[in-house]
N, C-alpha and C positions, 0 to 999 in steps of 0.2 A: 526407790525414792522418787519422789516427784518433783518433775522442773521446778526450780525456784521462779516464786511470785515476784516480780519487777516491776511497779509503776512509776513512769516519770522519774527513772533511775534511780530509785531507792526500794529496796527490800522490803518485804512484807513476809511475814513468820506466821508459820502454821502454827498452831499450839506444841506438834508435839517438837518443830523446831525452836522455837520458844526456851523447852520445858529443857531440853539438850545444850542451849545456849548457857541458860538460868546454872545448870550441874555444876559447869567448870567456874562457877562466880564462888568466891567466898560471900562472907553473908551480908558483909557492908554494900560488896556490887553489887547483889542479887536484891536488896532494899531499893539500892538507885533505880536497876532495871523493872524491877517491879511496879516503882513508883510512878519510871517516865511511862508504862505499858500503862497503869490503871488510870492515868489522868488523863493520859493523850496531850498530855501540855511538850512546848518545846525546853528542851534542854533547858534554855536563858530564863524561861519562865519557871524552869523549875528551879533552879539555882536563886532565882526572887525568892519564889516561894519557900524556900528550904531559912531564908532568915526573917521570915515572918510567918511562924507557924500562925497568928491570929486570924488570919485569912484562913484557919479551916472550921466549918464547924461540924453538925452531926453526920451531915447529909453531903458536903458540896465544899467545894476551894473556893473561894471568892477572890478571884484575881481584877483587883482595878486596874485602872486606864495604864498606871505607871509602869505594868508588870506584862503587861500584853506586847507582844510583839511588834504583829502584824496590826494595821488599819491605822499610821500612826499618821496619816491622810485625814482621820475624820478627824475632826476638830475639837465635839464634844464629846470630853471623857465620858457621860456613859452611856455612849454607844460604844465606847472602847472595851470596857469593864465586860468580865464575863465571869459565869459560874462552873465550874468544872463540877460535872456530877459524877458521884462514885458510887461504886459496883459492893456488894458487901466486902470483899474481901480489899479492895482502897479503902476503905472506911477503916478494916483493921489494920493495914497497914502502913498508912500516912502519919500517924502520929509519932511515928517511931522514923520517917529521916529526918526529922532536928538534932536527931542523939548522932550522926554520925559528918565527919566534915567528907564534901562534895570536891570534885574534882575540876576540872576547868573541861572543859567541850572538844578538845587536843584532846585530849590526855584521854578522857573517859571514851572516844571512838576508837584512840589506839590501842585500848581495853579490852573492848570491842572486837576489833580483827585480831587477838592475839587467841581471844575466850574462843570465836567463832573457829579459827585454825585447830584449836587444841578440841574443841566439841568435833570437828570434821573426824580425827583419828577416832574420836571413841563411838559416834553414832550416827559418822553417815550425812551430817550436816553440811551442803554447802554455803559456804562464807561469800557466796556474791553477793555486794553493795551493802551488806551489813553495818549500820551506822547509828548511833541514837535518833535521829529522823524514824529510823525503824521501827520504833517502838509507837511513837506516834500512829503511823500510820497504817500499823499492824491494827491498832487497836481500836482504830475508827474503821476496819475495812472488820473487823469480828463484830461489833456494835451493828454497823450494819447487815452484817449476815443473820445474826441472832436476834436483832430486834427491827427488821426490815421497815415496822410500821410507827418507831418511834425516829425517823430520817428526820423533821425538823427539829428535836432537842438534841440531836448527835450532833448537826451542826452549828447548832448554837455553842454547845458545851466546848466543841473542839475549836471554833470562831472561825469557821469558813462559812462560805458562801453557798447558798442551792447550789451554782453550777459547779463549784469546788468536788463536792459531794457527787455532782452525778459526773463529773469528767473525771473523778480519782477511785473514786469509791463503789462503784454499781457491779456487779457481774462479775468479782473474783470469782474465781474456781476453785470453793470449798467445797471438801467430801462433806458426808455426811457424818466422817468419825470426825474430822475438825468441826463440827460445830457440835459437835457432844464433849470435847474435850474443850470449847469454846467457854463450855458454862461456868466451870469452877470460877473462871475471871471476870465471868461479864454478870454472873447471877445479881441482880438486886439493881439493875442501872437502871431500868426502867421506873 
């Protein structure tokens, strides 16, 4: 097994640690998990976005100024506002977390480390710093692996900054089988 990915103290998931996480989910978490993985959005954003599905449409979330975390600095909403773009498989899968109730950001990390402890016995999984951040930043660190040449709409999407991007995100150490196993999640972001 290979060392666990750590940046900036929080975890970053290889697909097939991911895919080991995802097993021990019944199917409601494994929607959440899926959903916080294919948007890249935080937790809070996602929990917005979970009571106003009209913010999705074919292509993209459309999260306004009100839903956005971070940048609450800038003044005019839209430069707040941002588009979450999805991957084919967020596109089939986001319409369906409105059908299920969300849990509070507590609750759903100590989810989290119980899923990641119980994945440990069956496949090997280490559970360091595993946390919903995780999924975030899992999935801006695979976007950048697998579509290297599309780095300004990953950080728009994800609503960080160039340096964000190149101070968190540049130079992980994926194999070559993570980024074949990268594709089922990220096919169609581009």
């Amino acid at each position: 097994m290979s060392d666990p990915i750590i940046v900036k103290g929080t975890r970053i998931l290889r697909p097939s640690e991911y895919i080991a996480l995802r097993n021990e989910m019944n199917e409601d978490q494994q929607l959440i998990l899926d959903s916080l993985l294919l948007t890249g959005m935080r937790y809070e954003e996602l929990l917005r976005f979970h009571d106003h599905p009209e913010w999705l449409d074919d292509s993209a979330i459309h999260l306004p100024a009100e839903a956005v975390l971070k940048g609450r600095k800038i003044k005019d909403p839209d430069e707040r506002q941002r588009w979450v773009r999805l991957s084919i498989k967020g596109k089939a899968i986001l319409p369906h977390l409105h059908r299920i109730e969300m849990p509070r950001r507590v609750a759903f990390d100590q989810m989290l480390r119980r899923k990641s402890l119980k994945a440990l016995e069956h496949s090997g999984l280490r559970p360091d710093k595993i946390c919903a951040k995780s999924m975030r930043k899992t999935y801006t660190s695979w976007l950048r692996a697998y579509y290297p040449q599309m780095s300004d709409y990953i950080f728009l999407s994800m609503g960080h900054s160039s340096r964000t991007e190149l101070r968190h995100y540049l130079g992980i150490p994926f194999s070559d089988d993570d980024k074949r196993q990268m594709r089922e999640w990220v096919e169609g972001w581009a």
